[in-house]
N, C-alpha and C positions, 0 to 999 in steps of 0.2 A: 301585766300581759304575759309574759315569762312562766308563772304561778298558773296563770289559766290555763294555759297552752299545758302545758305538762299534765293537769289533771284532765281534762279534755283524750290526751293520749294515753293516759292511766286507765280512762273508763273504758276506751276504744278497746282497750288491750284485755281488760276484765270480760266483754262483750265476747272478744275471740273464745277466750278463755271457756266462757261459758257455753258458748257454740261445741266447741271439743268436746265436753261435759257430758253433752247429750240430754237424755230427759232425765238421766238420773241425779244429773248436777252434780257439782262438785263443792267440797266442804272447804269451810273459811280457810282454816290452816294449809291448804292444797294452795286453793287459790295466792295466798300471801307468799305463800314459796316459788310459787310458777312465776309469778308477777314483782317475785324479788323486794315486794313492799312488808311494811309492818303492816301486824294482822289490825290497828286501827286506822290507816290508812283506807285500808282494803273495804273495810264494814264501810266505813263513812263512807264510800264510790259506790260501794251497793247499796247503801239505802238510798243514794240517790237516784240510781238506775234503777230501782224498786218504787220509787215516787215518779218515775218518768214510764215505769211499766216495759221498761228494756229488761229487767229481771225482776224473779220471785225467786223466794222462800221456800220450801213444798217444807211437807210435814215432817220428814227426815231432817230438817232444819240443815239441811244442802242448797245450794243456790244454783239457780238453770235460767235458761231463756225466761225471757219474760212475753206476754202477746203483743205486745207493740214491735218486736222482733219479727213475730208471722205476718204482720198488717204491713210490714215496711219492705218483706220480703214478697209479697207479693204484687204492691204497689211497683215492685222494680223488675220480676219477673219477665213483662212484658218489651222493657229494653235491654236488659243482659241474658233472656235465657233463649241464646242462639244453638242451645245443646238438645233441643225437641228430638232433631229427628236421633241423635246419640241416647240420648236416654230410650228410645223404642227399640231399638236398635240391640243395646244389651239385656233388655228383656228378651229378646228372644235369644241372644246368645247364649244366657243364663238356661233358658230352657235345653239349648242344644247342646252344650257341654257339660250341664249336669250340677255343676259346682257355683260360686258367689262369685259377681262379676262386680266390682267396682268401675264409675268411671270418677277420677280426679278434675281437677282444675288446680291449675298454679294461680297462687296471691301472692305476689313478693315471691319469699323465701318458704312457702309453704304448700303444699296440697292439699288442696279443700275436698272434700268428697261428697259431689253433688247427685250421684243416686246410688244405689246400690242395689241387684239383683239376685235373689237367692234362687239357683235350683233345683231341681227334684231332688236331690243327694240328700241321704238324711243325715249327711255327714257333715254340716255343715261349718264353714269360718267366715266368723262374724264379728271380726276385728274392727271395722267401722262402721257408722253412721252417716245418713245421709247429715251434714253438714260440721263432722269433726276434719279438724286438721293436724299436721302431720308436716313435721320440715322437711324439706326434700330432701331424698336420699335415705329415708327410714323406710319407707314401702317399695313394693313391685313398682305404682304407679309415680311417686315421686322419686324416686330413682331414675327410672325410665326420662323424665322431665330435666332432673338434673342433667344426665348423662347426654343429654342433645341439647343442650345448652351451649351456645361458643364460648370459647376459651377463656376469654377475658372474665366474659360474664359469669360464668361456672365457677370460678376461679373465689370469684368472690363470694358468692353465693356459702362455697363450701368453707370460708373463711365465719362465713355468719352461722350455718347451723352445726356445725363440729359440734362443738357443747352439745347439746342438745340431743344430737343424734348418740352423742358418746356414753349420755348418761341416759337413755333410753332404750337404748338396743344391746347386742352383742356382737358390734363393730367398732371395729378399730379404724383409724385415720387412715391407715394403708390399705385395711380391708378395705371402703369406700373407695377408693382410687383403683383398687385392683376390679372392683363391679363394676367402675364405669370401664375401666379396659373394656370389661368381659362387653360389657353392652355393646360397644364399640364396634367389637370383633363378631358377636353375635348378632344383633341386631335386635336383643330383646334383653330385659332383664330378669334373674331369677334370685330368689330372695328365699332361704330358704333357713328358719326355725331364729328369727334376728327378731324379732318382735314377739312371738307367740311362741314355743316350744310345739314342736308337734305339727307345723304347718309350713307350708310353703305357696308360693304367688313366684305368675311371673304377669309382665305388663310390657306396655310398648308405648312409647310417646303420640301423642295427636299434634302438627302442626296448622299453623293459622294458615293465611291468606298469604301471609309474607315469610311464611319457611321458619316462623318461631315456635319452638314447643310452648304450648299453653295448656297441653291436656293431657290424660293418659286413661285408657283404658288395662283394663287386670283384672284375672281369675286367680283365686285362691283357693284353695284346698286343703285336706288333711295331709301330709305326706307320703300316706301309702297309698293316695291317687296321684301323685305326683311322681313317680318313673319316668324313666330319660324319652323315652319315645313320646310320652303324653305331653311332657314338657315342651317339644319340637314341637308337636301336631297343637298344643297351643300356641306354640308362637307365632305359628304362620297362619293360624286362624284368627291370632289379634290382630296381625299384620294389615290382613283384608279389610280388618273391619276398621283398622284407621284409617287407612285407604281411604275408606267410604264415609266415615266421619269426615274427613280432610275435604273431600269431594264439597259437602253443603256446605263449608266453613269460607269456600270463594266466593259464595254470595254476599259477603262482609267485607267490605273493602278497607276496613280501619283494624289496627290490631285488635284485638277481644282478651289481651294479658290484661 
């Protein structure tokens, strides 16, 4: 039972994994490093995921979602995606501010990014995908998540993704601590060339029905749209709009983390 149980949570973890990936997938060797397993570990969980049509193969001989993924995502769409009117919502913001509008959701210790809006700017940053994830505290929007998180729970959060965010970014364990200050102090987070070189984001948290972050909304840019003023004048324009995401989110009486 033991044996099951663990390979069951091996697949689950390879599935994340492959969500991240995107459509370009990701190569065995990736995969085996991300998921800390041997690379014949790894094959044998996909070929089984690949017989159950949770993943394929593409022709680059990289490994991505499979369609039993989009058929199971949709089958659920109609009880978790309480995020309708937020996804319309950052289409138009995307059109109004020019630049790519992420909105996040938190999973655990992660932010999922469940749409993403490109606007007229031909300048565009294209750091995510609708359904890559992301530990919290590595983006505008999981920072933002992080950083409104109570004490206790934060605390720990940031005990689980360290690793992860250490060896992905260009932040130190004190830098994070010092972003959530700034968050704190500011009321927004700004993230600027930790992930990407040459770009910056900033983002703000979405709280549920019962005062918990489960969301964030973020614009991202090239850097030299990103000047102190524009910076502000987004802030308080994401402000509004979690505001207003917040607003529909009381129609939920149950948490939606």
């Amino acid at each position: 039972m033991v044996a099951s149980s663990r390979s069951v949570e091996r697949a689950v973890h390879l599935v994340r994994l492959l969500a991240t990936a995107g459509q370009h997938g990701a190569a065995l060797t990736d995969l085996a490093s991300s998921a800390a397993l041997s690379h014949a570990t790894v094959h044998r969980l996909l070929q089984r995921l690949i017989a159950e049509r949770l993943a394929l193969q593409l022709e680059s001989k990289r490994y991505a979602l499979g369609p039993l993924a989009f058929e199971l995502g949709i089958a659920a769409a109609a009880q978790f995606d309480v995020w309708q009117f937020a996804r319309s919502l950052i289409r138009s913001f995307a059109d109004e501010v020019g630049d790519t509008v992420y909105l996040v959701v938190r999973s655990a210790n992660e932010a999922v990014c469940i749409e993403r809006a490109d606007g007229p700017s031909p300048l565009r940053v294209l750091t995510l995908e609708a359904g890559s994830r992301r530990p919290l505290g590595l983006g505008a929007g999981g920072l933002a998540i992080l950083a409104a998180m109570p004490r206790d729970e934060r605390e720990e959060a940031i005990r689980s993704v360290t690793p992860a965010i250490l060896s992905q970014s260009r932040l130190t364990s004190t830098g994070l601590y010092d972003a959530i200050d700034r968050y704190h102090r500011d009321g927004y987070a700004l993230v600027r060339n930790r992930v990407t070189l040459g770009t910056s984001a900033v983002g703000v948290h979405i709280n549920d029905a019962f005062g918990s972050p489960v969301a964030a909304i973020s614009v991202a840019a090239v850097d030299s749209r990103m000047g102190a003023k524009r910076v502000l004048a987004l802030a308080r324009q994401l402000q509004a709009a979690s505001k207003q995401i917040q607003n529909t989110l009381r129609d939920y009486p149950v948490s939606i983390r």
